[in-house]
Every structure is written in C-alpha cells, then in structure tokens.
KOLDREN-579088 format. One line per 2 residues: number of its first residue (from 1); their letters; for each residue x, y, z of N, C-alpha, C, O. Coordinates in steps of 0.02 Angstrom, whole numbers. Layout:
N
NUM> a> X/Y/Z/X/Y/Z/X/Y/Z/X/Y/Z | ...
***
This chain:
252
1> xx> 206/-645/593/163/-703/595/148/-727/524/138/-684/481 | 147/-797/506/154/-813/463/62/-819/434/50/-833/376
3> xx> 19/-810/473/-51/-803/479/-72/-780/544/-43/-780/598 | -140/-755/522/-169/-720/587/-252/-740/579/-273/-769/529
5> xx> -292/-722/631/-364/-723/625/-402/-657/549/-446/-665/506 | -365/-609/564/-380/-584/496/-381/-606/432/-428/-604/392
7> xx> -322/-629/424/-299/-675/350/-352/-742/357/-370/-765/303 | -373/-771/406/-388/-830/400/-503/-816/377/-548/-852/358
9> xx> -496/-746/395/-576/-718/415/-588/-687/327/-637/-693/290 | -528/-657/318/-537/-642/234/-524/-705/167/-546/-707/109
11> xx> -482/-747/201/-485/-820/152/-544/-847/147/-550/-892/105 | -603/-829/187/-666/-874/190/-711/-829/156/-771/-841/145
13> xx> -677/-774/140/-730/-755/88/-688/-757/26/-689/-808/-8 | -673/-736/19/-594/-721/-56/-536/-741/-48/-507/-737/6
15> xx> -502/-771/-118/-436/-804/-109/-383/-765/-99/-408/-711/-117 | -319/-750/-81/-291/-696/-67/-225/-703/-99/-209/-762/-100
17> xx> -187/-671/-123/-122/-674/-153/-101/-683/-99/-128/-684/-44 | -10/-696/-127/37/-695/-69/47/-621/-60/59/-608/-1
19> xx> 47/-573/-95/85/-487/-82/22/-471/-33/31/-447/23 | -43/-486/-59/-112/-490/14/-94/-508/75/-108/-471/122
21> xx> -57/-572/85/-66/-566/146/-9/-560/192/3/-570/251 | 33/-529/116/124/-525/185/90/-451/176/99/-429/233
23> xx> 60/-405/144/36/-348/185/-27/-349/232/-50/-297/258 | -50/-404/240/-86/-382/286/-40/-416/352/-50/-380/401
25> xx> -10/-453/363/31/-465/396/75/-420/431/94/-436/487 | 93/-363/405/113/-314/396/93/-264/442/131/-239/485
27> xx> 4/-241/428/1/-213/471/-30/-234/550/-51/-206/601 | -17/-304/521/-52/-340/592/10/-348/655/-7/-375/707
29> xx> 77/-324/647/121/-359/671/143/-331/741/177/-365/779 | 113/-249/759/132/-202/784/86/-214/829/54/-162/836
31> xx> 67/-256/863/12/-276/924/37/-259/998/93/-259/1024 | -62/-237/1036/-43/-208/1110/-84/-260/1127/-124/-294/1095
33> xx> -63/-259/1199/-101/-302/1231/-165/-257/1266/-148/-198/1262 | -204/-261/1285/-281/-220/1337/-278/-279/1371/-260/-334/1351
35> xx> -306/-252/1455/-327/-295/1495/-406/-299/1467/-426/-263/1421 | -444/-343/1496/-513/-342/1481/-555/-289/1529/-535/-267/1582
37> xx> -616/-273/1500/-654/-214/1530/-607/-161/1513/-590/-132/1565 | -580/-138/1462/-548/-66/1435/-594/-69/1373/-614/-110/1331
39> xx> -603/30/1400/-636/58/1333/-566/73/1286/-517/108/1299 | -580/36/1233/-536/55/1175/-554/131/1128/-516/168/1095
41> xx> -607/134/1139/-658/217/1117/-687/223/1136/-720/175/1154 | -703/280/1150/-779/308/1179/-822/337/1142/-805/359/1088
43> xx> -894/342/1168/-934/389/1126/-915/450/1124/-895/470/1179 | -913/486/1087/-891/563/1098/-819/569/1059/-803/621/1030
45> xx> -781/516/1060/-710/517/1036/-696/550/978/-752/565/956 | -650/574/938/-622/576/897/-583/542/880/-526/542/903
47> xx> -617/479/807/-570/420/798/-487/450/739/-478/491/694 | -448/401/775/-379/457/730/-379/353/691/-345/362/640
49> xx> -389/310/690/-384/234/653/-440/202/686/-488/221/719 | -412/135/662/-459/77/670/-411/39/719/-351/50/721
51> xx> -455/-24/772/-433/-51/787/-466/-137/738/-518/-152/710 | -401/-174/751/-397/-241/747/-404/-288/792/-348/-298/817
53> xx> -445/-324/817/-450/-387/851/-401/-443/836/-424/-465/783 | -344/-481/852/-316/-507/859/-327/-582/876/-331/-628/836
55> xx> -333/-585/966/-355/-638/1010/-382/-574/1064/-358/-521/1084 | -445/-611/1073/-483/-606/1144/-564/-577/1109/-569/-583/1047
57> xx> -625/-547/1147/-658/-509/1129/-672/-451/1129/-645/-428/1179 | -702/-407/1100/-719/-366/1119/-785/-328/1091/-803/-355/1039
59> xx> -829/-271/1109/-895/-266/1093/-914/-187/1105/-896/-139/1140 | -973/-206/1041/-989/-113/1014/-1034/-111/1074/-1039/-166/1101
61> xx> -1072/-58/1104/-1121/-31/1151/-1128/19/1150/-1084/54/1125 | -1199/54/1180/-1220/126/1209/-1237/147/1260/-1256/91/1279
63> xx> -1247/175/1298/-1245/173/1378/-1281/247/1356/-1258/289/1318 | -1353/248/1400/-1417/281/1399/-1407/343/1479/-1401/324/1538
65> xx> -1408/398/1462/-1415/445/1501/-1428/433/1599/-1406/468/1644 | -1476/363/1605/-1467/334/1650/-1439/263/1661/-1464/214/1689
67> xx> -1388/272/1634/-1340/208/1655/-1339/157/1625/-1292/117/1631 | -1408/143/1574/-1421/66/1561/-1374/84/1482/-1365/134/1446
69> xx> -1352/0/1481/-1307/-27/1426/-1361/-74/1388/-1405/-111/1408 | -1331/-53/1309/-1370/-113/1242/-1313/-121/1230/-1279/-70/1229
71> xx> -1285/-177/1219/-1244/-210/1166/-1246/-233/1106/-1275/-287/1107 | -1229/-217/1048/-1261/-239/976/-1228/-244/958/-1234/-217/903
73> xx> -1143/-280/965/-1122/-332/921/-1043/-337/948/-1010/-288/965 | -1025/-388/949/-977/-433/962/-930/-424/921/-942/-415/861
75> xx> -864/-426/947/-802/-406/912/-749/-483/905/-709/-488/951 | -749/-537/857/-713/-586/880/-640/-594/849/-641/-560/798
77> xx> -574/-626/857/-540/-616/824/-529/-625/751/-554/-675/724 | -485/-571/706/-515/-565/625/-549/-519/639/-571/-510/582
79> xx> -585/-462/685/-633/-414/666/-594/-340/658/-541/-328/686 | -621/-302/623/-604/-221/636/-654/-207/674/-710/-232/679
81> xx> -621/-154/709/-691/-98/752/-709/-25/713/-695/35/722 | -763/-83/646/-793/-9/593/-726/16/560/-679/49/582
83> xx> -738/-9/511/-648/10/459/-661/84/440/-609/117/444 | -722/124/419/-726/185/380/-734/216/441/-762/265/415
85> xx> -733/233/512/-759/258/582/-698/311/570/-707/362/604 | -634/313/528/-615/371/535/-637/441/475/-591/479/461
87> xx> -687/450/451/-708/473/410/-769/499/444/-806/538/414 | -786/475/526/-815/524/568/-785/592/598/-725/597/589
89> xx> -814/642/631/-779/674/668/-791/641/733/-740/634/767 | -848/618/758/-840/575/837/-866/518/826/-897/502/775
91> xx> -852/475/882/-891/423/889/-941/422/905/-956/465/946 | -1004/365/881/-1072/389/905/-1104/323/941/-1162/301/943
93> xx> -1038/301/970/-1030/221/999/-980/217/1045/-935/258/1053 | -988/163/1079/-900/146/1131/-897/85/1106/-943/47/1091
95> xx> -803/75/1098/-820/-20/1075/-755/-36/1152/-702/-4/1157 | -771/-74/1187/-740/-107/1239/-701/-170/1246/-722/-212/1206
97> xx> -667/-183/1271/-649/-277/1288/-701/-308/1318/-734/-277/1359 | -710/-348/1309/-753/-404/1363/-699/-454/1411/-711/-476/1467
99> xx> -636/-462/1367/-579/-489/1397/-516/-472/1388/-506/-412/1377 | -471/-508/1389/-386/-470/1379/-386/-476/1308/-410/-526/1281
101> xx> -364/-437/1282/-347/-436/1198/-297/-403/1174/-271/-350/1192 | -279/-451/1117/-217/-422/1103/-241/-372/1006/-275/-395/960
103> xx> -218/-328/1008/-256/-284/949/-185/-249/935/-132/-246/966 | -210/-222/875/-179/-183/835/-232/-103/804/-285/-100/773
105> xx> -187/-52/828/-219/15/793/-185/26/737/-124/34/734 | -237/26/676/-203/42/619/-214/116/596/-274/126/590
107> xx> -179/165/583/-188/220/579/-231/239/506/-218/206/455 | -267/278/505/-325/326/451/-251/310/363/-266/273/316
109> xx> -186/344/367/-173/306/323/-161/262/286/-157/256/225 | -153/224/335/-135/132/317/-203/123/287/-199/93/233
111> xx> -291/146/315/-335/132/266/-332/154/209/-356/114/169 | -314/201/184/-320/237/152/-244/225/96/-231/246/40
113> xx> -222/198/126/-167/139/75/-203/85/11/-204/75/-50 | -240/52/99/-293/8/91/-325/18/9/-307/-9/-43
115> xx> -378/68/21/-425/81/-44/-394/93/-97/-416/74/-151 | -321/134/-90/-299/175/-156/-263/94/-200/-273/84/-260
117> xx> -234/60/-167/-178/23/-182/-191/-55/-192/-176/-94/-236 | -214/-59/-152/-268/-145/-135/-331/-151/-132/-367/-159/-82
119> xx> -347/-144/-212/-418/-159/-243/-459/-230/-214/-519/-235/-198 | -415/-272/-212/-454/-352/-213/-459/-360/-138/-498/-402/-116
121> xx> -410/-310/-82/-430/-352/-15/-475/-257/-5/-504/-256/49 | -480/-212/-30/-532/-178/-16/-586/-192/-42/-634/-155/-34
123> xx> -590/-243/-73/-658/-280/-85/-683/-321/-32/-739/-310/-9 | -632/-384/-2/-642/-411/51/-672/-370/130/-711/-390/172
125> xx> -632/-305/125/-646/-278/190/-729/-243/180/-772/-251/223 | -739/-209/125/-816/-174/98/-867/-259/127/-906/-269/173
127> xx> -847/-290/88/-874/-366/128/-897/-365/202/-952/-371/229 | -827/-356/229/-840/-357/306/-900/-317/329/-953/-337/354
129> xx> -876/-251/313/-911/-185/338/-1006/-215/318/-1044/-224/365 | -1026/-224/260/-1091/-263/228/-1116/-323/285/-1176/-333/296
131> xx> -1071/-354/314/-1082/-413/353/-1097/-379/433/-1139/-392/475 | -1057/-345/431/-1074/-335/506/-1128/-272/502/-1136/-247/558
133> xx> -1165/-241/452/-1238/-193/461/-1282/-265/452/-1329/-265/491 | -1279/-334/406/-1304/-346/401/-1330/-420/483/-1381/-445/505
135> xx> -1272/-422/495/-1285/-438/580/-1311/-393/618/-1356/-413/655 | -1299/-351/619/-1354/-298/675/-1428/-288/636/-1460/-254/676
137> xx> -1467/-299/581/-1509/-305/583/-1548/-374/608/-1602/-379/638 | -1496/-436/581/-1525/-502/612/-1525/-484/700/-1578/-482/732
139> xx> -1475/-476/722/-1481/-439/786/-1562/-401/816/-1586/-421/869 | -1589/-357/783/-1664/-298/795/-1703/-382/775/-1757/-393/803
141> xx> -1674/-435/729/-1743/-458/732/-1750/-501/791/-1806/-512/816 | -1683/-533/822/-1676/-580/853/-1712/-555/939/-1739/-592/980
143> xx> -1699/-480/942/-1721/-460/987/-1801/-433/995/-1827/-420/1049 | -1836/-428/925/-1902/-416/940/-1941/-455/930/-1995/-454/961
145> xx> -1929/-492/895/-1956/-570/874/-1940/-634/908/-1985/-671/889 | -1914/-657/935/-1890/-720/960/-1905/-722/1049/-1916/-673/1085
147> xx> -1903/-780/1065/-1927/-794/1115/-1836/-766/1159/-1787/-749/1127 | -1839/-770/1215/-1789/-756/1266/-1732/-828/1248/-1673/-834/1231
149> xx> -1800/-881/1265/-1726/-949/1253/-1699/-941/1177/-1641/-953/1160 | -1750/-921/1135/-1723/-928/1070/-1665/-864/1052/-1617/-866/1013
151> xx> -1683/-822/1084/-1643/-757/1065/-1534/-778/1086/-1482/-765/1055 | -1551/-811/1148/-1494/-833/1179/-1453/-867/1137/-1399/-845/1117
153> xx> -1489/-943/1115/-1472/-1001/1078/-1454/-962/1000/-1401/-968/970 | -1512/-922/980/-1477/-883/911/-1415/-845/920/-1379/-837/870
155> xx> -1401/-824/968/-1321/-782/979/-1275/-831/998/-1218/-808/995 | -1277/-880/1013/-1224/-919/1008/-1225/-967/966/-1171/-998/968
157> xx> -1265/-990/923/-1250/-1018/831/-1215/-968/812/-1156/-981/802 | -1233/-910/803/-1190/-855/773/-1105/-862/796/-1057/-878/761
159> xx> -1108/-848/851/-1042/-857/880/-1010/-909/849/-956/-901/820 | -1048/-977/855/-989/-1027/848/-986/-1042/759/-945/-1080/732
161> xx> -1039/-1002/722/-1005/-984/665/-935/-946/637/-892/-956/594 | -955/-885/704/-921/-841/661/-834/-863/678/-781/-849/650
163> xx> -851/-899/733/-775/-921/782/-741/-984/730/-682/-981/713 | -782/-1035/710/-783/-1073/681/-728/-1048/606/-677/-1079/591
165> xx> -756/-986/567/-714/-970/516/-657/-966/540/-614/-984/500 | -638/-949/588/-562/-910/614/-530/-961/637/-472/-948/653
167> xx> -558/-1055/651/-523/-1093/668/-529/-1093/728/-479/-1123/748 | -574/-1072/791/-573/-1059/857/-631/-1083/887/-658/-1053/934
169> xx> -658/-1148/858/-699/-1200/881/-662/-1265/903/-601/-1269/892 | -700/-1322/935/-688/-1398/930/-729/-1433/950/-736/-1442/1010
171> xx> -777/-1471/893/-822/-1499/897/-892/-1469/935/-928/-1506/968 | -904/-1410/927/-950/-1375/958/-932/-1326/1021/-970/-1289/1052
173> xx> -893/-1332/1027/-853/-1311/1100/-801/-1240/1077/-750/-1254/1045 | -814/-1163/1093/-781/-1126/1113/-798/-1082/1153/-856/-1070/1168
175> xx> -743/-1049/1176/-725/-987/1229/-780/-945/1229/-798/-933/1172 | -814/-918/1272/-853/-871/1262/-857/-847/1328/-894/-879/1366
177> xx> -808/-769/1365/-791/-735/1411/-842/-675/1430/-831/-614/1437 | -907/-714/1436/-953/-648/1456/-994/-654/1499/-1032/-703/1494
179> xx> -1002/-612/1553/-1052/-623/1605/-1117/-636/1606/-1152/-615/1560 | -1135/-662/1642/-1239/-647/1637/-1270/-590/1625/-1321/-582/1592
181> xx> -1236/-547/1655/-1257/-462/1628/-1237/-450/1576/-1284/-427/1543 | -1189/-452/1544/-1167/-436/1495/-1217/-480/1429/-1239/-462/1374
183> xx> -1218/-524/1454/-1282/-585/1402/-1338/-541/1424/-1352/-519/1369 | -1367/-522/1452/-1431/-498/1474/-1414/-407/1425/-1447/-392/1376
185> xx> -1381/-380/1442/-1357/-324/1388/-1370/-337/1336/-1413/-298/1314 | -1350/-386/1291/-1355/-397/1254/-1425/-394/1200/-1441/-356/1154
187> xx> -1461/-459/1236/-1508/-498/1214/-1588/-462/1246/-1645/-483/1234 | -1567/-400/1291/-1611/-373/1328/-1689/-405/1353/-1748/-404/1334
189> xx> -1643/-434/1411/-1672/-452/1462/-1643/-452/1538/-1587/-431/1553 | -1689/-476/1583/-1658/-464/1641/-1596/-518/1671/-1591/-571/1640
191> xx> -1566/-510/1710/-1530/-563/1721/-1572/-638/1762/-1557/-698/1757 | -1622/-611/1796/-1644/-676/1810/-1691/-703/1763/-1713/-760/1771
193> xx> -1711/-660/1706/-1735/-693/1634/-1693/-752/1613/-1709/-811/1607 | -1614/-709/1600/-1562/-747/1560/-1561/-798/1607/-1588/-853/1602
195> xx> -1531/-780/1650/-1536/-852/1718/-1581/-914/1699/-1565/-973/1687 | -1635/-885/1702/-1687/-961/1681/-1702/-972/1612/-1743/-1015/1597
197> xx> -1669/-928/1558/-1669/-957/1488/-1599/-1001/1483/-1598/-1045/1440 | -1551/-994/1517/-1489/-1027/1525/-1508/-1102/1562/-1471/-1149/1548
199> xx> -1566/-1116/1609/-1560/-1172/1637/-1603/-1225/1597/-1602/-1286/1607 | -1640/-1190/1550/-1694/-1217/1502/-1664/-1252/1440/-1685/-1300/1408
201> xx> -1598/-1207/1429/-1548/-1235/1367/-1493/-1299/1405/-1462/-1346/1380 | -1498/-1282/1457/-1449/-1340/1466/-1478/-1409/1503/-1447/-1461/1512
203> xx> -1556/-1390/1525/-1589/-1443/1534/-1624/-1475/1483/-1663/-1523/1489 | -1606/-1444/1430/-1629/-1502/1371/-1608/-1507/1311/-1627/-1509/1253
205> xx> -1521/-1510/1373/-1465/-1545/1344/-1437/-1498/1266/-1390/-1518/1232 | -1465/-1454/1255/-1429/-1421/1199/-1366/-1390/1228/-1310/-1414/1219
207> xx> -1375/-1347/1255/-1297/-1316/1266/-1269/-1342/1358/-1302/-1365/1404 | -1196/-1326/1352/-1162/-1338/1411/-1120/-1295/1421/-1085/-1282/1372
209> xx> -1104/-1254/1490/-1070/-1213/1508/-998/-1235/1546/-1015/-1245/1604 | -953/-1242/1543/-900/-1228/1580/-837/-1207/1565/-789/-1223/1531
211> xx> -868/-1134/1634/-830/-1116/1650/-803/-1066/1608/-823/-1017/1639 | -769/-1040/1555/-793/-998/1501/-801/-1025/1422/-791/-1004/1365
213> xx> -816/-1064/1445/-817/-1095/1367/-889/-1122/1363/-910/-1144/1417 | -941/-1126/1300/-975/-1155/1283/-964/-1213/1236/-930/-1218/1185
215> xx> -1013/-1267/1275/-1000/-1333/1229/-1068/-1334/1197/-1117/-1336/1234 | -1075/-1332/1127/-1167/-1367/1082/-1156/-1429/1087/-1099/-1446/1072
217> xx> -1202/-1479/1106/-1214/-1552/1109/-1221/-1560/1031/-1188/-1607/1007 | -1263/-1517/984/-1286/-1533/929/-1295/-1464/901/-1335/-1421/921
219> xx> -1257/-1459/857/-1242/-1387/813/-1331/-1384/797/-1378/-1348/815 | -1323/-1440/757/-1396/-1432/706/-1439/-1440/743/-1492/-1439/712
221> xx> -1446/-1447/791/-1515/-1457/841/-1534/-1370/877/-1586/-1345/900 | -1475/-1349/868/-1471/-1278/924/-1499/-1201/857/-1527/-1146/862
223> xx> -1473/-1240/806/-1478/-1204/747/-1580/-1214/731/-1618/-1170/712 | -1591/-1269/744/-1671/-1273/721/-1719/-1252/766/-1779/-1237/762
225> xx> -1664/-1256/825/-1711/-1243/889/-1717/-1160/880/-1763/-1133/912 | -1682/-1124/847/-1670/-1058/856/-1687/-1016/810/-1693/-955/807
227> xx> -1695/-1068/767/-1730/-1031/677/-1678/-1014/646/-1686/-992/590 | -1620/-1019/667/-1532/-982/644/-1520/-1000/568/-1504/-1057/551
229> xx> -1525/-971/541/-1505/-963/469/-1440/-907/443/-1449/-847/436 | -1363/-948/428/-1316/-893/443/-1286/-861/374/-1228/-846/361
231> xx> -1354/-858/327/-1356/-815/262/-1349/-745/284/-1340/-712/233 | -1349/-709/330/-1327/-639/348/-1267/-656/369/-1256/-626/422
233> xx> -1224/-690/355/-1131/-704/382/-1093/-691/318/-1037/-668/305 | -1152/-718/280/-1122/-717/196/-1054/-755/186/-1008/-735/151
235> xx> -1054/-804/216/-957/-820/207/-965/-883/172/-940/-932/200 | -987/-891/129/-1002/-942/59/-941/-879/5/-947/-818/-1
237> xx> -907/-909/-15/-882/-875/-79/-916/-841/-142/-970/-869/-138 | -919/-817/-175/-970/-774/-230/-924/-796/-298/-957/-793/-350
239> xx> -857/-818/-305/-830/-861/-350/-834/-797/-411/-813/-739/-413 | -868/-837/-456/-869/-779/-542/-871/-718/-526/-826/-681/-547
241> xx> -918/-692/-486/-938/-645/-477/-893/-613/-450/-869/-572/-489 | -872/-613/-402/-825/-590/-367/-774/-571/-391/-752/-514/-384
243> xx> -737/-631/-434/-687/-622/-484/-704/-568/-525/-662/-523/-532 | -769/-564/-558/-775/-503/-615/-783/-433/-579/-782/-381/-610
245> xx> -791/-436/-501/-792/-382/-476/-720/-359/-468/-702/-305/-493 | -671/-402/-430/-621/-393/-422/-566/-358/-510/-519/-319/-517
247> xx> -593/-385/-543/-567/-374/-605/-583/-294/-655/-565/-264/-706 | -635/-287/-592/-655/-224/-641/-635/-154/-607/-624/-100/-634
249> xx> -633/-176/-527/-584/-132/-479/-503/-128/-495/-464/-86/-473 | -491/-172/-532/-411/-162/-557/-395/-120/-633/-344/-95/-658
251> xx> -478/-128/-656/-464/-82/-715/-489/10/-709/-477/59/-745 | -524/0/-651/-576/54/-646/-498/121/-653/-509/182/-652
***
C-alpha cells in the first residue's frame, strides 16, 4: 500500500521521510482479517506483539467478576493496541472488535527495531502512547462530570476528530458500528438512559443517526454543546520543538 491509516495518523503529528513510511508500510502489509465481536486479547493473556488497526473498530474493556463491562477507549483505524503491552507479562485488559477489521500483529521485535533504529517515528509512536493515557483521563472526566447528553455528544466530537485525521469523515458524517449497549458501556449509563439522551440529541437537531453512521448537523454547535475541547488529541504539530527533539534522539 502506497499509504495506510497509520502513515496518514503519524503525518498529523510529524513529517515523515520516505525510508519512514516505506517501513512502516512494511510492517503494515501482512494483514488479517477478524470478524467483529472477536477478542483479539484477553485479560490474563500473555502479550507475544502489538496489534494494528487497519479498517474497522475496535475497543479496550474490563469485564467485573459479575459480568458487567466498562469500556475506556476506542480503537480507530491508525491505532496500536498499547505499543509497549509487550513488556508486560499479562494483560490487565481485553481489547476486542466492535466490527470486522482488518489488522496487523506486529511482533515484540519489529518494536524493538522500532526504538533501536527509528528515532524520529519512535518519537511519533511515544506521541501516540501520551495521547491515548491522555484520552482516558478526558474520558474519567467526561464520565464524572458531564451530564449523560453531554457525556454522549463529547464522545462523538472526539470520534469525528479523531476519524477526521485519518481522512474517514464527510462533512460531519462517519461510520460509527456500535450498539446502544455498547454506548451505554461506555459512557456508563443505562440503556434506556442512552435511549433518551440519544432522542434529546437528535431532537434538537444536533446529531443524526443512520443506520451506522453518524451525521453532526454542526461540528461547532455539538462541540459547545459538550464543552469538547480536543487539546488532549494533541494533533497540532510541535514544529521547532519537535525538530530539536527529533535531532537530539539521532545524536543521543
């Protein structure tokens, strides 16, 4: 592939050589398909790599001694599932599909290529890893602080940010393959909570559902309505800085 959601998720933070991204190309090329609803890991596992998100979704969770599921964070394409997770002995998480996806397992050495060899995109990926602790705390706030409609409406600005970098928006409008339970998992509430925070957003005209796709009437309306501020995405470039970081990992 001459590009992928990866290459396109690390250009939006850092510029990338060409030897960057015919290796990351590289190890992106060796792709499986999952039906959706497969555990890709389990809690308890012993991780031997990482997986890559490709196309489709998929999502971290914990599942509580009696049955009940939290979900705390969304896997979209361009994502790893936790790049350093092989430097555990188990998992202390399950990450699942939500739909069919097509991924790539990259094995413990290929990271480890990664760090020794490719200073400037192991900068990009340390990035990632920073972005997604720093989404699961906006996450604890979104869930203890915010109202139910607002909690909803804030997870999908996020979304159509984060979808948005990867090129997988149009005009407010993308894919989003997840049930009412699975939204209610999430955002923890009940389903006939979510139910009537879902009829409240679309009766006043901010968002529209069909079918699996979400349409925003008004990005910026859904964003104010929600308090959404997507300075925990960090995907503004850092420019000088960055450069002098990158520059000093090549001398280190």
């Amino acid at each position: 592939m001459a590009t992928n959601a990866l290459i396109a998720k690390l250009e939006a933070f850092s510029g990338l050589t060409q030897v960057d991204r015919e290796w990351l190309t590289t190890i992106s090329s060796r792709t499986a398909f999952v039906a959706a609803n497969t555990t890709l890991i389990g809690e308890g596992d012993v991780p031997d790599g990482v997986f890559l998100i490709l196309e489709g979704f998929a999502y971290r969770y914990k599942t509580t001694p009696e049955g009940r599921r939290q979900i705390f964070g969304y896997l979209v394409p361009g994502d790893f599932c936790d790049l350093h997770v092989a430097l555990l002995e188990e998992m202390d998480h399950s990450i699942g599909t939500l739909s069919a996806c097509r991924v790539v397992k990259i094995p413990t050495r290929t990271v480890v290529d990664l760090t020794d060899n490719h200073p400037a995109l192991a900068r990009a990926f340390w990035w990632c890893s920073l972005v997604d602790e720093a989404t699961l705390r906006e996450w604890l706030v979104n869930v203890g602080q915010r109202s139910a409609v607002q909690r909803i409406a804030h997870l999908l600005c996020e979304l159509h940010v984060r979808l948005k970098a990867v090129g997988l928006t149009t005009e407010g409008a993308f894919k989003l393959p997840i049930t009412q339970t699975e939204l209610a998992d999430t955002v923890g509430l009940s389903n006939v909570h979510v139910n009537r925070s879902l009829k409240v957003l679309r009766d006043a005209g901010l968002v529209t559902f069909r079918g699996s796709s979400v349409v925003i009437s008004n990005v910026e309306h859904l964003k104010h309505f929600s308090s959404f501020n997507p300075n925990y995405l960090h995907l503004v470039r850092r420019g000088s800085q960055s450069q002098k970081l990158e520059s000093s990992l090549r001398t280190s």
